[in-house]
C-alpha positions in Angstrom: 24.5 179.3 90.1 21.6 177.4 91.3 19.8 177.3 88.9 22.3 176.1 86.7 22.9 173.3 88.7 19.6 172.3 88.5 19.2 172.6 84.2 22.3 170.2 84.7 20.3 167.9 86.7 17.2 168.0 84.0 19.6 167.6 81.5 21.7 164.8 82.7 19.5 161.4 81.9 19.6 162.4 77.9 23.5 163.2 78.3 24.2 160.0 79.7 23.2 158.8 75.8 25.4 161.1 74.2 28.9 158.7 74.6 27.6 156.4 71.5 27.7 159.4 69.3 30.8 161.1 70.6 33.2 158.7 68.2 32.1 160.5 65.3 32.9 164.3 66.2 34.8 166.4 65.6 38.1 166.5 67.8 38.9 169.9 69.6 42.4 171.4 69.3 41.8 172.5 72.8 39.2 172.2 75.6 38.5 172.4 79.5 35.4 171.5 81.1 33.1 171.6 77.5 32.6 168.8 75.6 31.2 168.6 71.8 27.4 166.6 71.8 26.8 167.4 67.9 27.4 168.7 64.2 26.5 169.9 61.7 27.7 170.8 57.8 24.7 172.9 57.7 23.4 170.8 55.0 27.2 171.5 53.2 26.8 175.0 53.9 29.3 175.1 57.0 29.7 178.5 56.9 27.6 180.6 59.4 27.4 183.7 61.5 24.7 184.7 63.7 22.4 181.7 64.9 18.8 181.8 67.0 17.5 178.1 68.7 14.0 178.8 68.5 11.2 175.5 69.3 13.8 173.2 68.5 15.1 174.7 65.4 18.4 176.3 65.0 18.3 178.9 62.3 21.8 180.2 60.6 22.4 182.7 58.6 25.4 182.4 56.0 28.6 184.4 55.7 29.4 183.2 52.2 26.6 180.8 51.0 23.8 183.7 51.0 20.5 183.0 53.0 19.9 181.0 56.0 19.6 177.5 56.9 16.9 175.6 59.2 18.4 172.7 61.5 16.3 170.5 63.8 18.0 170.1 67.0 15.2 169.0 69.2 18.1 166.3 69.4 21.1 168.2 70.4 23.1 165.1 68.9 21.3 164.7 65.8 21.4 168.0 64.6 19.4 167.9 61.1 19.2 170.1 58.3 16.2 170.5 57.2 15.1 173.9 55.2 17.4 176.4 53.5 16.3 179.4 51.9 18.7 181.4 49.4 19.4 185.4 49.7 18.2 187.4 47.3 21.2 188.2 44.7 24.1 189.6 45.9 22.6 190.2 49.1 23.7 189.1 52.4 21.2 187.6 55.1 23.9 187.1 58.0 22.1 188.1 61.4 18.2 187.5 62.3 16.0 187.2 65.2 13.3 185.0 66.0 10.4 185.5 68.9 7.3 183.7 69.1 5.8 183.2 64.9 8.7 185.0 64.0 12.0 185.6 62.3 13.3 188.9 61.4 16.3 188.3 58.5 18.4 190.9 57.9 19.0 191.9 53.9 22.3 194.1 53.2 25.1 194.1 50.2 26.9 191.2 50.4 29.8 192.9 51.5 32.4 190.4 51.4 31.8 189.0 48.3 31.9 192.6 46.8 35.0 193.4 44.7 35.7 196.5 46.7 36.2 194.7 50.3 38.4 192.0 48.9 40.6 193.2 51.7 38.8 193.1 54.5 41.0 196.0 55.8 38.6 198.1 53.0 35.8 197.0 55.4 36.5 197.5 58.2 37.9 201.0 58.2 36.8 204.7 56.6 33.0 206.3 55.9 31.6 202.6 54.4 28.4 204.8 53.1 30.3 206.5 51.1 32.1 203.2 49.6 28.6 201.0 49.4 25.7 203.6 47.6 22.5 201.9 47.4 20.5 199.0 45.8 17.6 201.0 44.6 18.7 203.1 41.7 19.0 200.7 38.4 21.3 203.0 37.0 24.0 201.9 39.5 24.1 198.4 38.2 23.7 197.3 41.9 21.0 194.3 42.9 21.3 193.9 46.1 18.2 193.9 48.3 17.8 196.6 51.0 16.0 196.3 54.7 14.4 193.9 56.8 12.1 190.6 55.8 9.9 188.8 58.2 9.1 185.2 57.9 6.2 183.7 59.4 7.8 180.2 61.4 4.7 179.0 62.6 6.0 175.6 61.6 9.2 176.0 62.4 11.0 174.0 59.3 9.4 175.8 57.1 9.8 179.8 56.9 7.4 181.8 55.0 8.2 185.4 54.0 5.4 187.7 55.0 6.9 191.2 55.3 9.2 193.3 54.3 10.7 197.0 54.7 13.3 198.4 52.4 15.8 200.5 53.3 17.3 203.2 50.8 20.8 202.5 51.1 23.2 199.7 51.8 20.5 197.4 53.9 20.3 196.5 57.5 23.4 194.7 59.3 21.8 193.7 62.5 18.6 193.6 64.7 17.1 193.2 67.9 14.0 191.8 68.8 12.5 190.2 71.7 8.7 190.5 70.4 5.9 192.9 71.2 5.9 196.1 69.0 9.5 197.3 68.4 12.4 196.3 67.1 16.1 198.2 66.8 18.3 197.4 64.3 21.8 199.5 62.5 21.1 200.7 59.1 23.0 201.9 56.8 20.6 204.8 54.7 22.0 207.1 51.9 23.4 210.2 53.3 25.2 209.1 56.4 28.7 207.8 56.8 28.2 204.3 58.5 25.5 202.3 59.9 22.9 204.5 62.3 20.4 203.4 65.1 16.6 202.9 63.8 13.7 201.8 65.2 11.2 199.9 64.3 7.3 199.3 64.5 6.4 195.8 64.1 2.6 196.4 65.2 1.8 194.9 61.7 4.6 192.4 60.9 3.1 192.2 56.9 4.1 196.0 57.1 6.9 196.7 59.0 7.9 200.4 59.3 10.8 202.8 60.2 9.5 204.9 63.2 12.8 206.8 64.6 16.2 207.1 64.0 19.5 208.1 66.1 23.1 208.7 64.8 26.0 210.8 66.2 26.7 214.2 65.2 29.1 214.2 62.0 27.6 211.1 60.6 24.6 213.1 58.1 26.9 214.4 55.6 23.7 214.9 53.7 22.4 217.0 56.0 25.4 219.1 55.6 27.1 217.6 59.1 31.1 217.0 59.2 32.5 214.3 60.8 35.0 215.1 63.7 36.6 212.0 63.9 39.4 210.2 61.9 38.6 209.2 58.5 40.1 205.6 58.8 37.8 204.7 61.5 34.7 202.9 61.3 32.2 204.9 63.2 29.0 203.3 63.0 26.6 201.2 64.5 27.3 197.5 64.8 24.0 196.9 66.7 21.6 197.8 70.0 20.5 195.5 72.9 17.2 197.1 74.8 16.2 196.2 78.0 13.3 198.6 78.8 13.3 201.7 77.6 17.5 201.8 77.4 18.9 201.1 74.5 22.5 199.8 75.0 24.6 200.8 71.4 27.6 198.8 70.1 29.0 202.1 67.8 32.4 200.0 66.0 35.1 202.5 66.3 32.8 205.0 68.3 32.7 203.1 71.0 29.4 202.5 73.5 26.0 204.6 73.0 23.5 205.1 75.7 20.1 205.7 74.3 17.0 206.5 76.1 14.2 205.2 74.1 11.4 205.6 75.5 10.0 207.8 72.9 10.7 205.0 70.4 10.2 208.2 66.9 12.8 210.1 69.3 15.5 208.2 70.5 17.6 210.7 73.2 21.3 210.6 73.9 22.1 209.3 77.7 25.7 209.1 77.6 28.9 208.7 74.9 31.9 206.8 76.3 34.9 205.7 73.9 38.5 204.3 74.9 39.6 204.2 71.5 42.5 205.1 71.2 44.2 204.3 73.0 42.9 200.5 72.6 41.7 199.6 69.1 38.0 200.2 68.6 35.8 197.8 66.8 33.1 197.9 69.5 30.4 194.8 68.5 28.2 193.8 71.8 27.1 195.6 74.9 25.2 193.3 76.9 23.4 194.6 79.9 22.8 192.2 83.7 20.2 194.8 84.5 19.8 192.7 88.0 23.6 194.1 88.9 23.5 197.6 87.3 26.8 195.9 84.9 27.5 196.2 81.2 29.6 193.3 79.0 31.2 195.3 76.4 32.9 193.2 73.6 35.4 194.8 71.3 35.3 192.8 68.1 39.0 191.7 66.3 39.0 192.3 62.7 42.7 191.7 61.4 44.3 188.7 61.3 47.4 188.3 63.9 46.2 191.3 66.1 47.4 193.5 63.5 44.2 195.8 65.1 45.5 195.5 68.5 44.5 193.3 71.4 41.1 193.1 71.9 39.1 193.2 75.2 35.5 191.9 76.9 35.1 195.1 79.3 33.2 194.6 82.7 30.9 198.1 83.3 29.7 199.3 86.1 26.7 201.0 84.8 25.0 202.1 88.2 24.9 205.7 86.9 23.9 205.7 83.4 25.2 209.0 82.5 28.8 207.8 84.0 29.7 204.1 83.4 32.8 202.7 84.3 35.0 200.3 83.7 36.0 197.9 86.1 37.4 195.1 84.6 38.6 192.6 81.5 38.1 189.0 81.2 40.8 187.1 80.9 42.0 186.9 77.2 43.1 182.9 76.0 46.1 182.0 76.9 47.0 178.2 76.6 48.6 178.9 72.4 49.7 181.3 70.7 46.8 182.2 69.2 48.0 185.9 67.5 50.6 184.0 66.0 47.7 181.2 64.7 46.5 182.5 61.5 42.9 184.7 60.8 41.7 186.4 63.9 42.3 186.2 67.5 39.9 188.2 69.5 36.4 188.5 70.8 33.6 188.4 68.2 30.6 187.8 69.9 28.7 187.2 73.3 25.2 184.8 74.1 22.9 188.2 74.8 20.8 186.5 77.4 17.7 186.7 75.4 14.5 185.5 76.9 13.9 182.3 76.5 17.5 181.1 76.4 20.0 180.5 78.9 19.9 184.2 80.8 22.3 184.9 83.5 24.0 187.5 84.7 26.9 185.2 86.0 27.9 183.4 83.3 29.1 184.6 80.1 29.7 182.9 76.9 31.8 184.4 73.9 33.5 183.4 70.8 37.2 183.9 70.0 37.4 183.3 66.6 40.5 181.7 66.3 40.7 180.4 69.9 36.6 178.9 69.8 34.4 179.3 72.6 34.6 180.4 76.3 32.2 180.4 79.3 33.7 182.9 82.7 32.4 183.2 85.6 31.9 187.3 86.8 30.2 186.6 90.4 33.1 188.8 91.5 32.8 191.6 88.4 36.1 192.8 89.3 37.7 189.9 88.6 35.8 187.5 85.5 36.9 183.8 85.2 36.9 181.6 82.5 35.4 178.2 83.8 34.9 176.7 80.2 36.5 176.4 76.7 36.4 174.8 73.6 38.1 175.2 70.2 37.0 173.3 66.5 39.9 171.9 64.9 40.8 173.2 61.7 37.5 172.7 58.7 38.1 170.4 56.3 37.6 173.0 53.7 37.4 176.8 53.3 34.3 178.5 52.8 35.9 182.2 52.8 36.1 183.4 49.1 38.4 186.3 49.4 41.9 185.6 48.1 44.6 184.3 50.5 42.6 183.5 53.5 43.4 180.7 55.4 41.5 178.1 56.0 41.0 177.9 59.9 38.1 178.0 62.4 36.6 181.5 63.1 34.4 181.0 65.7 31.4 183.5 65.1 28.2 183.7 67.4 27.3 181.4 70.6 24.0 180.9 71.4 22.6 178.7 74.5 19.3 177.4 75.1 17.4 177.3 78.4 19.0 173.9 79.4 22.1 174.9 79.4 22.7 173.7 76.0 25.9 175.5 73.7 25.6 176.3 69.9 28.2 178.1 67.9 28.7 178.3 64.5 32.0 178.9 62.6 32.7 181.1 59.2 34.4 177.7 58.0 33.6 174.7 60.1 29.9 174.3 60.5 27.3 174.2 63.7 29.0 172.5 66.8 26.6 171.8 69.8 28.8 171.4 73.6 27.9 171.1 76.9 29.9 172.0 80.1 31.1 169.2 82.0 30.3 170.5 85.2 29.0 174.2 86.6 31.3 175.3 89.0 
């Protein structure tokens, strides 16, 4: 807490400016100790999902507008756009990474603009391998682009493609990278039932390559396996964090995945644990505080007004890899009547500490969706606070393209930079840069 205290403090001179611009912002429909600094339309492109600040650039990938977009927000309150680079067709370039000269973009089908997930419940339930095929046989008619593409952002408005590894299959849907020469990502590859853990070897980044794969036993129907699980549920990779040689696996409907990587071509099982049912699945971050031995497990919501059940943050004890336990919730938003609000209520998304950003293993930021952005407080695991919130007022337009949705904020990713800073993009409404008012 310290330490937060003091990124306050180094922050607190260029804050002090921050009043003149305030006028012009957007007015939250809710907030307690967080206050909006800047915004951005994302160059009219307010859709986004997954966000890295990297040098003082904040780079977004789009939900609806294909590619990514490039803002400068070396001034938090001026956030600029500056670059934006379009998706191959039909291809979706959602989630990406950056470290050092480098940002990994996803490629994948552009699920939700595809005619088959129209309704998102088509998405986000059954084997989606067997629903998606892949993008590299012409005969299918499909376009899409397939795998993983590395930019060089030595000059940090300005990405340059460098690399690039297809995928046979569907594409990649998210990866992890903190530099050196891995990286872990979920793919989804011909023959298996949903997305599956990969890793990959980034000694060369012109040449990125596949080195080892992990998936749960039922998902290679190719290889003649048989799932074992019911065939409404999603059970597939959402994505891995890695501290060391631990991968820590987000598996949708499957629940949380142990891996020991240490033999990156031979990823080993550690542990399986899944509580759904009896609570509703949708598994999306598992967030290690290595320094406590605790695991943040978000379950993500995925259907409007709960209709997927109330979704939780989960507090792990993770002392004992083999046997981690639960030992507590945060608190879910209370102040509305957010389920009865339309699109989602829920978690979607956690800061993942990553280096170079804001890392702390006793404050947590998520998004909501529906109910915005929320900082807690788990000094006390067994009992997580929420110190901080903050929610976007309705968009002034709709960016979702499927028929009937409604146009309302849906928080997506938070991401928050070493000083403290808070970025968090919406499907709908754009970049929105906050502060807390004061760290408790």
């Amino acid at each position: 807490m310290a330490a937060l205290k003091s990124r306050r403090r180094r922050t607190r001179n260029a804050t002090r400016e921050i009043e003149m611009y305030t006028s012009d912002l957007p007015v939250p429909d809710f907030s307690k100790n967080m206050r909006i600094i800047g915004h951005s339309d994302q160059g009219g492109r307010p859709d986004g999902v997954q966000l890295m600040v990297h040098r003082g650039y904040a780079y977004v990938g789009h939900m609806f507008s294909k590619g990514f977009s490039v803002i400068d927000v070396r001034d938090p309150t001026k956030p600029t756009p500056v670059n934006y680079v379009p998706a191959k067709p039909d291809t979706w370039n959602i989630h990406l990474q950056t470290h050092d000269d480098l940002l990994l973009v996803i490629n994948a089908k552009d699920m939700f603009a595809a005619i088959e997930f129209q309704d998102e419940r088509a998405y986000y339930s059954g084997a989606l391998g067997q629903k998606v095929g892949t993008a590299s046989k012409p005969s299918t008619g499909r376009h899409w682009r397939a795998g993983l593409a590395v930019y060089d952002i030595s000059k940090g408005d300005s990405p340059r493609e460098i690399g690039f590894m297809p995928v046979e299959g569907g594409g990649i849907h998210r990866v992890w990278y903190t530099g050196g020469r891995w990286a872990y990502a979920s793919a989804l590859l011909d023959g298996y039932t949903d997305y599956i853990f990969i890793t990959i070897d980034m000694s060369d980044p012109r040449n990125p390559k596949e080195a080892g794969r992990f998936w749960l036993p039922g998902m290679h129907v190719a290889g003649g396996e048989v799932p074992s699980w019911d065939g409404s549920r999603r059970n597939g990779l959402h994505h891995p964090i890695v501290h060391g040689d631990t991968a820590y696996c987000a598996w949708r409907d499957a629940g949380m995945v142990i891996l020991d990587v240490a033999d990156r071509s031979a990823p080993k099982l550690i542990t399986h644990r899944n509580w759904s049912p009896p609570f509703g699945g949708g598994t999306h971050n598992c967030l290690p505080l290595p320094d406590r031995d605790l695991l943040v497990v978000l379950d993500e919501a995925v259907l409007d007004h709960q209709e997927d059940g109330e979704k939780f943050v989960w507090m792990f004890d993770v002392r004992e890899k083999r046997n981690p336990m639960s030992i507590s919730t945060f608190p879910t938003p209370a102040e509305y009547d957010y389920k009865s609000k339309a699109g989602h209520f829920g978690p979607h998304n956690l800061h993942e500490n990553r280096p170079g950003s804001f890392v702390s293993s006793e404050i947590i930021f998520a998004t909501y969706q529906n109910a915005g952005i929320r900082a807690f407080d788990v000094r006390d695991p067994y009992r997580p606070v929420e110190i901080a919130a903050w929610v976007p007022p309705a968009p002034t337009r709709l960016m979702d393209q499927r028929p009937d949705r409604p146009r309302v904020i849906q928080s997506a990713d938070v991401f928050v930079d070493s000083n403290g800073i808070v970025y968090s993009t919406d499907y709908n409404g754009g970049l929105y840069i906050l502060e807390i008012e004061s760290w408790q």
